[in-house]
C-alpha angles and dihedrals in degrees: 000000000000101000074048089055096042118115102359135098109237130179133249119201129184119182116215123196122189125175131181118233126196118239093229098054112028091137081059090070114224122019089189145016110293115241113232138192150166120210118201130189138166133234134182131214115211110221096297103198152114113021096353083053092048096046091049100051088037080060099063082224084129097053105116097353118130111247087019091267128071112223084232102061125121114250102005109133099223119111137175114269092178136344137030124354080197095044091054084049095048121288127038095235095186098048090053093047086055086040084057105039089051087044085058089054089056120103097231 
């Protein structure tokens, strides 16, 4: 995965749902229509190969990471070309605070 992953730029998505309930009716499901997004964002990896490979891998960094390499780690050569650096960790935070605050301007 990771000498797949060397020297190109790939994507990462999350998609994020979010949907309103009424305080009334929350056994009814939805009150509204759920707001829905994906987030995208690049990153590159730098060549990953040789001793910095083998220490990696020699670390157990990779070990149940997406992609077999977490964007935080120390030394990997991987960095963010557009988009979310918490998107790229898990969860796009700015996008669901703009997913939230648009959800408080909605009439429930």
């Amino acid at each position: 995965m990771l000498t797949l992953l060397s020297g190109r730029v790939h994507r990462v998505l999350t998609g994020v749902w979010i949907c309103r309930q009424q305080r009334a009716s929350l056994a009814d499901g939805p009150s509204q229509r759920p707001h829905e997004t994906v987030e995208e964002s690049l990153l590159k990896m730098d060549p990953f190969e040789g001793s910095l490979l083998e220490w990696y891998l020699d670390s157990g960094m990779w070990q149940g990471k997406a992609g077999a390499c977490g964007f935080q780690d120390e030394r990997l050569p991987l960095r963010l070309v557009s988009g979310s650096e918490s998107n790229v960790v898990g969860l796009p935070l700015e996008r669901v605070r703009a997913m939230l605050d648009d959800l408080d301007q909605r009439p429930i």
